[in-house]
MINUMI-417004 format. One record per residue (C-alpha): residue number from 1; x, y, z; residue in three letters. Coordinates in steps of 0.001 Angstrom, whole numbers, plus 500000, padded with zeros to 6 digits. Layout:
BEGIN
NUM	X	Y	Z	ALA .
...
//
This chain:
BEGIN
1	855749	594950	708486	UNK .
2	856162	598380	706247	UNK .
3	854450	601238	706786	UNK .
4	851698	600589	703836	UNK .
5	850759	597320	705783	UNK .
6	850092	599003	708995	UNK .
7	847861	601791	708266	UNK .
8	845832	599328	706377	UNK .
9	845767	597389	709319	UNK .
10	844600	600165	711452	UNK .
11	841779	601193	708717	UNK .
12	840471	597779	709119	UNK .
13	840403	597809	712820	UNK .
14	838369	601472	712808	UNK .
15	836098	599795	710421	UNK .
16	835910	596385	712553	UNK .
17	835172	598835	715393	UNK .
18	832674	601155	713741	UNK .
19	830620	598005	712505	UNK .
20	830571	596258	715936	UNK .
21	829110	599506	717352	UNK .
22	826071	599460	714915	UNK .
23	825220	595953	715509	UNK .
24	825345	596404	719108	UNK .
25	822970	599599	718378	UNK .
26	820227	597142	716843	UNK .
27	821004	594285	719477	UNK .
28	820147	596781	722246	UNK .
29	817157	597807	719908	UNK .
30	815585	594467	720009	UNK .
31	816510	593766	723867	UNK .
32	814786	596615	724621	UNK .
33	811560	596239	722814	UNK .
34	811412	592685	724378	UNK .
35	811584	594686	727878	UNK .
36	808638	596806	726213	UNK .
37	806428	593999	724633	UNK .
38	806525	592960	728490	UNK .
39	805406	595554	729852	UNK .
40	802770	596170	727529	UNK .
41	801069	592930	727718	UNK .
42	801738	593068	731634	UNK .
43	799331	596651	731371	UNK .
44	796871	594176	728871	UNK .
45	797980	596504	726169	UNK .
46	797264	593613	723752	UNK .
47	797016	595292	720572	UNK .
48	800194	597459	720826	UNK .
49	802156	594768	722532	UNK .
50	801691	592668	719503	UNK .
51	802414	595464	716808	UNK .
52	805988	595318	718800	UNK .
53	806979	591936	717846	UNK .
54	807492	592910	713706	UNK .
55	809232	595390	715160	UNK .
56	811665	593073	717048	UNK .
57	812316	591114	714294	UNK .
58	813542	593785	711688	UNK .
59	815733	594586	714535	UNK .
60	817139	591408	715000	UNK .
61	817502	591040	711228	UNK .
62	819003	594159	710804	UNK .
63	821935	593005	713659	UNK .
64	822608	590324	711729	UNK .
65	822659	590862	708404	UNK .
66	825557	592984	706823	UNK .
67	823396	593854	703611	UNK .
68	823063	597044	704178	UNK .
69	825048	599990	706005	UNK .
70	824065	601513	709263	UNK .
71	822473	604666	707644	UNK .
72	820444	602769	705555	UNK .
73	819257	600521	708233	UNK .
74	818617	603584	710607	UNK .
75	816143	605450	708245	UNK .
76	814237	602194	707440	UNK .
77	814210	602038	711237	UNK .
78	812813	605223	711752	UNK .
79	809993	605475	709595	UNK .
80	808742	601630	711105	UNK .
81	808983	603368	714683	UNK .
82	807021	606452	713425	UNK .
83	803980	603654	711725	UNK .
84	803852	601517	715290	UNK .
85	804168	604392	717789	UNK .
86	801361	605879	715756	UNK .
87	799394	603102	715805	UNK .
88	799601	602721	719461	UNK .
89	798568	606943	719626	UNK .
90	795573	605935	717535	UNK .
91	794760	603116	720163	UNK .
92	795710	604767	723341	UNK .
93	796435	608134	722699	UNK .
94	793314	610138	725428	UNK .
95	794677	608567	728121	UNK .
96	798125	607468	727127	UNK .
97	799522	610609	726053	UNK .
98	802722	610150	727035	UNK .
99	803140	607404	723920	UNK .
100	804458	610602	722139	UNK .
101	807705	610820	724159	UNK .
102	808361	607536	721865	UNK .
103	808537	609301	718631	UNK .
104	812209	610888	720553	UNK .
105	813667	607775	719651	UNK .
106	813214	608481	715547	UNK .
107	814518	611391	716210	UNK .
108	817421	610884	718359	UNK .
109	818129	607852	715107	UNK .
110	818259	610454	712897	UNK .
111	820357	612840	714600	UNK .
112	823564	610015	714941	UNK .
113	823320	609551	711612	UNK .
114	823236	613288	710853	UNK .
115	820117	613050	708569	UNK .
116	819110	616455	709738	UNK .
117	816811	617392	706836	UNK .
118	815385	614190	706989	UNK .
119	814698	615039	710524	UNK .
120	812994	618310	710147	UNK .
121	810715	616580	707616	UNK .
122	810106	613548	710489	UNK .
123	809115	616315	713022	UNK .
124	806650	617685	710881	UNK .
125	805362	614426	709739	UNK .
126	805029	613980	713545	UNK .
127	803184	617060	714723	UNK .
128	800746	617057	711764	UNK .
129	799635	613246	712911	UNK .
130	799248	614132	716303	UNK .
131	797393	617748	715614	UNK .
132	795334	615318	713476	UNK .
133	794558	612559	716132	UNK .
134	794239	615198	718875	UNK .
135	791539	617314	716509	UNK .
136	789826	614157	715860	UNK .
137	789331	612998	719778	UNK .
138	788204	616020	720679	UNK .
139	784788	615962	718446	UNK .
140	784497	612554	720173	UNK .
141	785836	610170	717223	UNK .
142	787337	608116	720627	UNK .
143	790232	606936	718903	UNK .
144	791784	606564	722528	UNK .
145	789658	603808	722553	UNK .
146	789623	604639	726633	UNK .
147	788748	601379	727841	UNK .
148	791639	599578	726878	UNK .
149	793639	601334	729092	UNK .
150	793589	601695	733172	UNK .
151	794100	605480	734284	UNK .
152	796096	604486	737354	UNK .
153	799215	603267	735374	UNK .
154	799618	606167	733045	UNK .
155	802310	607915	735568	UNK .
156	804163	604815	736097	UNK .
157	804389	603827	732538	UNK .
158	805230	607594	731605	UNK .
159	808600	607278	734185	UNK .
160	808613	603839	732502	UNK .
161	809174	604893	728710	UNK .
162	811597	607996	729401	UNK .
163	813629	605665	731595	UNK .
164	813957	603495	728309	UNK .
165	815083	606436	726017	UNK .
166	817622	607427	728908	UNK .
167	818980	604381	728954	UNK .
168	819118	603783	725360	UNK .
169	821171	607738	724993	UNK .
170	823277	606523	727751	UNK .
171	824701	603493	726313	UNK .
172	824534	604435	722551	UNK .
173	826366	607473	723373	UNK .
174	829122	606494	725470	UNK .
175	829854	603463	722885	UNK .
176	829657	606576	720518	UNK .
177	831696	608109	723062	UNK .
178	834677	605572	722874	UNK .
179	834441	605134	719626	UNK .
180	835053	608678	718919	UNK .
181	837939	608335	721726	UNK .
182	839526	605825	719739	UNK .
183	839682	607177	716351	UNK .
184	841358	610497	717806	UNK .
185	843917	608305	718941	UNK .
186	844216	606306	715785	UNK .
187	844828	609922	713980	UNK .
188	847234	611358	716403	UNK .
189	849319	607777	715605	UNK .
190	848804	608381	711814	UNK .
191	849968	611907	712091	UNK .
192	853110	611091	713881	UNK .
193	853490	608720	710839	UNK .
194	853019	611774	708223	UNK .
195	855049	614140	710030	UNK .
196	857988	611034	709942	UNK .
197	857114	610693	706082	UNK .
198	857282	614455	705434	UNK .
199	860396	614627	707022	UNK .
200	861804	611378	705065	UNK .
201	860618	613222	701880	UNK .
202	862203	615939	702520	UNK .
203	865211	614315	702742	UNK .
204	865037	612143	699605	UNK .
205	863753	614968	697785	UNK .
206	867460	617297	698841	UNK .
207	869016	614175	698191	UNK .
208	867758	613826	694675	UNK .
209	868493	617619	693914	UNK .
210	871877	617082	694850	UNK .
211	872443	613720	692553	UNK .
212	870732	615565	689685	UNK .
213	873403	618678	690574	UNK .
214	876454	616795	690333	UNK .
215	875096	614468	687759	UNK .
216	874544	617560	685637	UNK .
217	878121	619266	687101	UNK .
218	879763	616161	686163	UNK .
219	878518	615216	682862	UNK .
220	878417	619045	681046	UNK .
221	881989	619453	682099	UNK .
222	883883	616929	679845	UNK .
223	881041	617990	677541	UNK .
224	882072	621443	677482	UNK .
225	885713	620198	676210	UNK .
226	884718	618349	673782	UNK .
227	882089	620455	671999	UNK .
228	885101	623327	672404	UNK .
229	887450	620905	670724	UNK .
230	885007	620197	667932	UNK .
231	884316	623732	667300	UNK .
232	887751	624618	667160	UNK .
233	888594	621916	664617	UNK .
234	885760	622675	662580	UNK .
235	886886	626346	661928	UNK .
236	890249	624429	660994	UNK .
237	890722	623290	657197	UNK .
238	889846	619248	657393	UNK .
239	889365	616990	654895	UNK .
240	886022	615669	653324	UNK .
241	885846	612950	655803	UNK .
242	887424	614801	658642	UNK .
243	884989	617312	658410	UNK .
244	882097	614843	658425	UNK .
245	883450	613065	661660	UNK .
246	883596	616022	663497	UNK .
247	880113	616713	662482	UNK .
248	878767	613196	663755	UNK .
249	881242	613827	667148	UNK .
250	879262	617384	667123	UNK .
251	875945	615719	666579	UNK .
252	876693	613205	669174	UNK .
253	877623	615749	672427	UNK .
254	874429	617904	671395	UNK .
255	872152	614387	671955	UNK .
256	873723	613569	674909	UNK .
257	873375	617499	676242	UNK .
258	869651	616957	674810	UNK .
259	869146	613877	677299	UNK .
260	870584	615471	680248	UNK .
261	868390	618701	680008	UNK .
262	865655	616326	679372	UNK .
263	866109	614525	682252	UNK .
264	866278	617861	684762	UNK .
265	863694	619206	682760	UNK .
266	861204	616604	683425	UNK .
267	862493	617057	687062	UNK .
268	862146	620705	687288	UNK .
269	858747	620548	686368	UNK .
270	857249	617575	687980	UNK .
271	858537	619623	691160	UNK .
272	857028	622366	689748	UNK .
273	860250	624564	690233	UNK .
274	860852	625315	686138	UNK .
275	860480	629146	685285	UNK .
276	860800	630699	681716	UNK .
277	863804	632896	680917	UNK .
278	862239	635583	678749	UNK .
279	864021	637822	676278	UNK .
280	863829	639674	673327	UNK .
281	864981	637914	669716	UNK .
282	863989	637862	666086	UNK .
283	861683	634969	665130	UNK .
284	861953	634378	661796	UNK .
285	866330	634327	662206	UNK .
286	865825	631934	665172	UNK .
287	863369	629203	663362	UNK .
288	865307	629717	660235	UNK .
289	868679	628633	661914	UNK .
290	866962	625793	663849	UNK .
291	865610	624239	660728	UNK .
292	868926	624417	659290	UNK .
293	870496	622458	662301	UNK .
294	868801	619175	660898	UNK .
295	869718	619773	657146	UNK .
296	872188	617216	657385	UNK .
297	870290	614565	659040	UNK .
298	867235	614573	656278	UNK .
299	870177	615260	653750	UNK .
300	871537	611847	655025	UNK .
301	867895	609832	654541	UNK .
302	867450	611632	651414	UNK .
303	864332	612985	652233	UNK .
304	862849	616308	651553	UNK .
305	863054	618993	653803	UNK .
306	861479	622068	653547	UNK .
307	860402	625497	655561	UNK .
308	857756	627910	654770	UNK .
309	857550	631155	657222	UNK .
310	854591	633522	656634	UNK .
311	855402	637070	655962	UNK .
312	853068	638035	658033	UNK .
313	854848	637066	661268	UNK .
314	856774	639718	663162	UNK .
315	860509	640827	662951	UNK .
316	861183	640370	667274	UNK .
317	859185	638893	669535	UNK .
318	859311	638648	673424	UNK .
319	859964	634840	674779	UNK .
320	862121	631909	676169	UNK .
321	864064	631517	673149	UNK .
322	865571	628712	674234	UNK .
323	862831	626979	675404	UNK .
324	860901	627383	672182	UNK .
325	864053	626200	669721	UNK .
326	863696	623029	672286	UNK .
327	860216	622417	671729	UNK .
328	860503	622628	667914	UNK .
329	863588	620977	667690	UNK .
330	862526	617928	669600	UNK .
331	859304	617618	667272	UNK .
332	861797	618205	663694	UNK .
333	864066	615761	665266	UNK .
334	860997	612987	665654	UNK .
335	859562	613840	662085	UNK .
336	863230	612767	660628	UNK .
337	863393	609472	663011	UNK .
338	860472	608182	661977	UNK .
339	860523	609404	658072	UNK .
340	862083	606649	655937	UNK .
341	861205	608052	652703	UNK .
342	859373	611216	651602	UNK .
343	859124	614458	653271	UNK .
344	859550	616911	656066	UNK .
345	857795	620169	656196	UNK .
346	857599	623042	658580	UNK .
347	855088	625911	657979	UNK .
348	855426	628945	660601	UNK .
349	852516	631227	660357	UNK .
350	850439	633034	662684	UNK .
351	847832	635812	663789	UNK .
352	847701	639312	665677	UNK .
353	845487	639606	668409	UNK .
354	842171	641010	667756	UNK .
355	841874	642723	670998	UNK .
356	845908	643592	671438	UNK .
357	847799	643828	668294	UNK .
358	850802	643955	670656	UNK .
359	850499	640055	670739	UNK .
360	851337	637187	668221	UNK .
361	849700	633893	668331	UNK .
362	852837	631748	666398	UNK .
363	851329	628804	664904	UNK .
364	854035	626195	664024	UNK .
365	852923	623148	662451	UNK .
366	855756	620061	661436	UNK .
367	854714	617562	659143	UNK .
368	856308	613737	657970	UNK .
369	855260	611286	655844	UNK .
370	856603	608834	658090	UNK .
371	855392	605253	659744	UNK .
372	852432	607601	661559	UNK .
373	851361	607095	665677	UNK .
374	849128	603815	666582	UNK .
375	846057	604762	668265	UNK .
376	847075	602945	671757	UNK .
377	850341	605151	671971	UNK .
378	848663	608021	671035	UNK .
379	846394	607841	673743	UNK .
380	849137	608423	676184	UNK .
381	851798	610399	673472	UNK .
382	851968	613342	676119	UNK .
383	852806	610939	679142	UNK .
384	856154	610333	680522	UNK .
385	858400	607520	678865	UNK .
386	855535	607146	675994	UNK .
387	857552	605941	673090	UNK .
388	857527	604044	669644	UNK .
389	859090	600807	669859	UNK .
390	861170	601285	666789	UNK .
391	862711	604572	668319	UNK .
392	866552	604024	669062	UNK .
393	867389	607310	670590	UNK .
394	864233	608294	672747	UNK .
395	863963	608069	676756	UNK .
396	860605	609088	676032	UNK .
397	860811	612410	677575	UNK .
398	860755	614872	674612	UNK .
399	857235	615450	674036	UNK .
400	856139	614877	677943	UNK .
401	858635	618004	678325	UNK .
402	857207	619690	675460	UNK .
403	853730	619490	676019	UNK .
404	854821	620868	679965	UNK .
405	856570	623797	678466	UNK .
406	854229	624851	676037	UNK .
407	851158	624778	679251	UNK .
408	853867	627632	681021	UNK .
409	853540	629302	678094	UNK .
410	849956	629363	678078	UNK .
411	850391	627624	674708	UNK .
412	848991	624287	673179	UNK .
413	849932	620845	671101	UNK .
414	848195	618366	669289	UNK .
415	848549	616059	666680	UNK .
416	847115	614493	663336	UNK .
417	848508	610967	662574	UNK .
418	847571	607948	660120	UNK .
419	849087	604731	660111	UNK .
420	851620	604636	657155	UNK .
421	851002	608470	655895	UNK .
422	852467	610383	658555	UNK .
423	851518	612721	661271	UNK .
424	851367	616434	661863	UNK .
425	851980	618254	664871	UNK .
426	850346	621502	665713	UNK .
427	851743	624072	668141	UNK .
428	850376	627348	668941	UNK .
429	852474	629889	671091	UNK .
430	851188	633429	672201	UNK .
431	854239	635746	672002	UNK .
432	854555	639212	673006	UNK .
433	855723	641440	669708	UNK .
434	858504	643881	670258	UNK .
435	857782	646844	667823	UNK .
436	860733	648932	668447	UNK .
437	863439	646303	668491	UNK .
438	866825	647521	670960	UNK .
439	868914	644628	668775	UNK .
440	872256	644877	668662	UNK .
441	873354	642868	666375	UNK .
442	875703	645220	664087	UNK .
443	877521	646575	667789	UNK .
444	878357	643197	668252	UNK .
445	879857	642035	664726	UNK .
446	881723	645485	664722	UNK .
447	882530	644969	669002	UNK .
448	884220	641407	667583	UNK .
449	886177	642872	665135	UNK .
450	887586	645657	667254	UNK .
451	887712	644497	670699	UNK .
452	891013	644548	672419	UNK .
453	889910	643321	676187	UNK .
454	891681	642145	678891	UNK .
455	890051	638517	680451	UNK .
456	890900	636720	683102	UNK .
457	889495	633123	682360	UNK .
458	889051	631100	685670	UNK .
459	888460	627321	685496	UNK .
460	889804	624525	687922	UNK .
461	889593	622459	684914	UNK .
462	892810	622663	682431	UNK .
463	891045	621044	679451	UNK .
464	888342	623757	679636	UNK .
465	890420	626509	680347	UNK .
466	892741	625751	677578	UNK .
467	889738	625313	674808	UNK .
468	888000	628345	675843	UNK .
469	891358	630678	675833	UNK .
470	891620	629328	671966	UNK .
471	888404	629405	671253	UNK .
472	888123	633392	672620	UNK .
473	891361	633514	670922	UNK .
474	889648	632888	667216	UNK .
475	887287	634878	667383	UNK .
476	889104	638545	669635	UNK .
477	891856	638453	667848	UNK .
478	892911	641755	669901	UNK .
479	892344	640522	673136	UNK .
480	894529	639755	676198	UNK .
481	893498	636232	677951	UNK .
482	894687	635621	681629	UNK .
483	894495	631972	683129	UNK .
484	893632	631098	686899	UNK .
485	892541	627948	688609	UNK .
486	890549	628856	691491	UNK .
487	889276	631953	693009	UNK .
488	891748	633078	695143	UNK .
489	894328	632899	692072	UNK .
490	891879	635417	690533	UNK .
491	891402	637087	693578	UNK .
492	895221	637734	693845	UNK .
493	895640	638162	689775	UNK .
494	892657	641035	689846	UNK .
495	894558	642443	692847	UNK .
496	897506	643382	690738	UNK .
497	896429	643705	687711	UNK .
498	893597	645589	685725	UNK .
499	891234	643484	683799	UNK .
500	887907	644606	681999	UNK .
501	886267	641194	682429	UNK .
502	886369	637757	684257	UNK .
503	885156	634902	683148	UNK .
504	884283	632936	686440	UNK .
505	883700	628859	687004	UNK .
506	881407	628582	690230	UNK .
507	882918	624999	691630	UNK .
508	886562	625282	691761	UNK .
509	888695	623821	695047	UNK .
510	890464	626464	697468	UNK .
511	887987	628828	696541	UNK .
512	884850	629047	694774	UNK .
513	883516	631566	692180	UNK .
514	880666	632436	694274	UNK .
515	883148	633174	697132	UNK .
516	885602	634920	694792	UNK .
517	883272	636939	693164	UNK .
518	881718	638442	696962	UNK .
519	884993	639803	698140	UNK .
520	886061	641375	694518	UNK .
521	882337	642882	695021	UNK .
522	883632	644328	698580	UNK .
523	886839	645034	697750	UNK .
524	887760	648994	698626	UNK .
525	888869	650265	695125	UNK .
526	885716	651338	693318	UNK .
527	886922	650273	689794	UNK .
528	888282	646549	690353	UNK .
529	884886	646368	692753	UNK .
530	882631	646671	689649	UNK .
531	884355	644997	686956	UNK .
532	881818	642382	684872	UNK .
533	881811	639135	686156	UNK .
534	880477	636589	683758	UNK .
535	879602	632932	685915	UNK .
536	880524	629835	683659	UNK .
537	878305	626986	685403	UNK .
538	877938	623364	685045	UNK .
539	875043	623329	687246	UNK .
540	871381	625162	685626	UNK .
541	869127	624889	688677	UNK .
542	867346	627752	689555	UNK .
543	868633	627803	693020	UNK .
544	872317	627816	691584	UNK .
545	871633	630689	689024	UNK .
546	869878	632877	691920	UNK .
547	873369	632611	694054	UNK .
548	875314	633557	691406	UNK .
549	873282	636709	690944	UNK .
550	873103	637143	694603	UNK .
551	876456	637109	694843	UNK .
552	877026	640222	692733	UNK .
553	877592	637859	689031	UNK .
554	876564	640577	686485	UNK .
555	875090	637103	684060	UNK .
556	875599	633468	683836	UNK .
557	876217	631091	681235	UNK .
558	875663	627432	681252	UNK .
559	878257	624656	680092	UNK .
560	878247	622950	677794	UNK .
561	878102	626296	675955	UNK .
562	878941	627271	672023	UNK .
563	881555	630174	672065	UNK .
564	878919	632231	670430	UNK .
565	876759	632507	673444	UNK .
566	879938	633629	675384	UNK .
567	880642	636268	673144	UNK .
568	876708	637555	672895	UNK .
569	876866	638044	676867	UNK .
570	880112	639609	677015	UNK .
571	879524	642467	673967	UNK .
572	876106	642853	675965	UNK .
573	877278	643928	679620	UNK .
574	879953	645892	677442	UNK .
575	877818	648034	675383	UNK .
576	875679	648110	678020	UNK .
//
């Protein structure tokens, strides 16, 4: 029997136990007003004793029947009791006084069922009859009705009645009692079984962090090759046809990249462990560039594609850059899939902030004249794994990641559709604007053209190593490239020789680059102690980026990378 199946089990046993108490409350109800009707006809208390026997009945009704819950059945209770034990006040109440300790019982009902404004209304109910009755008798109305009742019995039937309430508490609350005892016990049992959970989830979820670590390790490292490769072979004269199949190889490694972010994406922020990387970058360049990226593929379906960008919008802007270019690249990459004739359009357009010019709200909104969203799918279009059936290279994913990134940055999507016309998507992004822009573009073409460095490149992989030395290579002509294959080669390398950068992998045998880089960062001679350490890292989890930092890294870059990235970081910490 599983886990699921047990605490149901239990629940059902509490609730077979809670309902067996309150039909043993009424059963003792009724046996005790039989004990009372007895009494009251022994004393010739005809008129009472027979105003009991209603009473009796509803109880024995109320045991039985499983119409209606406890607290329902205790109120209707109650405000019976409070009619007959007035009734028998009215009858008997100048010489039988003590009939009042009966209206306890209503009370006491009321408390178990923790109906305490209910009961504070009761009471009052209570002492206005009796003030009433009382005021009434005394200007000789003789509702006592005096005759009916023999004086010598009053003490005897006083001790009489409080012996029934006593024993009535007394029972009721030591069932209460064990009742209570029992469903502390049930909880201490249940959390044994959550603390046993927690600890199981705590396990599977380090367990999944480390399959979506190597997962990622292992599939961006042959990635990183063969994007290298490609973008080596593209700067290389090819033919027509050459040229094209590196473009659909190039195409192909940035989709499968595309999948595997997706995937610890999605993962990142249903654990809600996904933070923003902001920096500084000019917006119209960077939406410019990432419209171009799809040129080809609408140039392929022969639709139109077109881009209009506002001159209103600002020069540089303050953001995750790469986090945006997903978000809009994902939604330009749908609008093609599902366009099989007609057009594309992107508008980029925005407004200042009335209250803080300092901020942009970006409005981005893509266009298609495509098949268009049915009405069922998009119901659920910003859920997990919601997809068109016609869509051949989706997980599903895209927009669930989209619409999760865009709530970080206290941004918003929606969407227009009609079947057969197309749909529009609508994305509005509040952006920091950087008025006095610190970009350094021109250093960087002129640091390019002039730079005569000396790198050592460490990789454990050969394939890697040998496509990033070429790829440096074309583009630093002047520089000097070193080669090691784990980190106590560079160790040993930096030892003896004097290098103005290294390139570091993080996961290499013998020695690791997060191990490397600590002792070069307590090494004894102040110069090779500080020279920039650049981590090249197959694994982007938060937790790995923090330890390379930690570990004296001045930056990091991620694999699969484009050589242009590599060179942005290293004329930064250079200039810098």
């Amino acid at each position: 029997m599983d886990s699921n199946t047990q605490t149901a089990s239990s629940n059902e046993k509490t609730i077979y136990r809670f309902s067996k108490l309150n039909h043993f409350s009424f059963n003792f109800f009724s046996f005790q007003f039989l004990i009372v009707t007895a009494f009251l006809f022994y004393f010739e208390l005809t008129y009472v004793a027979w105003g009991s026997l209603p009473i009796i009945i509803l109880f024995l009704y109320f045991s039985a029947s499983k119409k209606y819950s406890f607290n329902q059945k205790a109120i209707v209770t109650v405000f019976v009791l409070i009619v007959y034990f007035t009734y028998a006040y009215l009858l008997y109440g100048k010489t039988l006084n003590t009939v009042v300790l009966l209206y306890i019982i209503p009370i006491v009902l009321l408390i178990i069922i923790r109906s305490h404004k209910l009961m504070f209304i009761l009471s009052a109910i209570i002492i206005v009859l009796v003030s009433i009755i009382s005021y009434n008798d005394f200007f000789g109305f003789d509702y006592g009705n005096k005759k009916y009742y023999d004086q010598d019995n009053t003490n005897f039937f006083f001790y009489f009645i409080v012996l029934m309430i006593m024993v009535y508490l007394i029972v009721l609350l030591t069932a209460r009692t064990n009742l209570v005892q029992y469903i502390i016990k049930d909880l201490k049992k249940k959390n044994v079984e959550l603390e046993e959970s927690r600890s199981e989830l705590k396990k599977l979820q380090i367990n999944k962090e480390s399959f979506f670590a190597i997962m990622s390790h292992e599939i961006r490292t042959p990635l990183n090759a063969i994007k290298g490769i490609s973008e080596i072979l593209k700067n290389n004269k090819q033919s027509e046809e050459d040229q094209n199949l590196l473009e659909l190889m190039d195409y192909s490694s940035n989709h499968l990249l595309a999948l595997v972010n997706n995937i610890l994406d999605f993962t990142k922020l249903n654990d809600g462990v996904f933070s923003l990387q902001f920096t500084e970058f000019n917006l119209r360049k960077t939406l410019t560039s990432l419209f171009k990226m799809n040129e080809r593929l609408a140039s392929e379906k022969t639709i139109s594609y077109q881009i209009e960008i506002a001159d209103t919008i600002p020069d540089y802007v303050y953001g995750d850059k790469n986090r945006i270019n997903q978000i809009v690249l994902n939604l330009l990459k749908n609008a093609i899939e599902y366009t099989e004739a007609g057009s594309v359009k992107m508008v980029v357009d925005g407004v200042y902030n009335e209250d803080a010019e300092a901020q942009f709200l970006l409005q981005i909104t893509i266009s298609d004249t495509g098949k268009g969203i049915e009405k069922e799918l998009g119901d659920k279009l910003f859920q997990k794994y919601a997809s068109s059936n016609s869509s051949t290279n989706s997980v599903g994913l895209g927009l669930t990641i989209s619409k999760g990134l865009l709530d970080l940055m206290n941004g918003s999507i929606s969407f227009y559709s009609k079947i057969d016309q197309g749909t529009t998507f609508f994305i509005t992004i509040p952006l920091p604007v950087v008025k006095n822009s610190t970009n350094k573009g021109d250093q960087i073409d002129s640091f390019l053209q002039d730079s005569s460095m000396k790198i050592l490149l460490v990789d454990d992989n050969n394939i890697n190593l040998l496509v990033l030395q070429k790829q440096l290579k074309n583009k630093l002509k002047n520089c000097e490239l070193t080669l090691a294959h784990n980190g106590q080669e560079a160790i040993n390398l930096h030892q003896e020789n004097q290098y103005d950068m290294i390139l570091m992998d993080v996961l290499m045998p013998v020695m690791d680059g997060i191990t490397a880089t600590k002792q070069i960062r307590n090494s004894t001679d102040r110069t090779k102690k500080n020279i920039p350490i650049i981590a090249l890292t197959a694994n982007v989890g938060e937790k790995e980026m923090l330890q390379c930092l930690d570990a004296g890294m001045n930056d990091f870059i991620t694999k699969p990378f484009e050589i242009s990235a590599i060179l942005k970081v290293i004329a930064k910490i250079t200039l810098d």
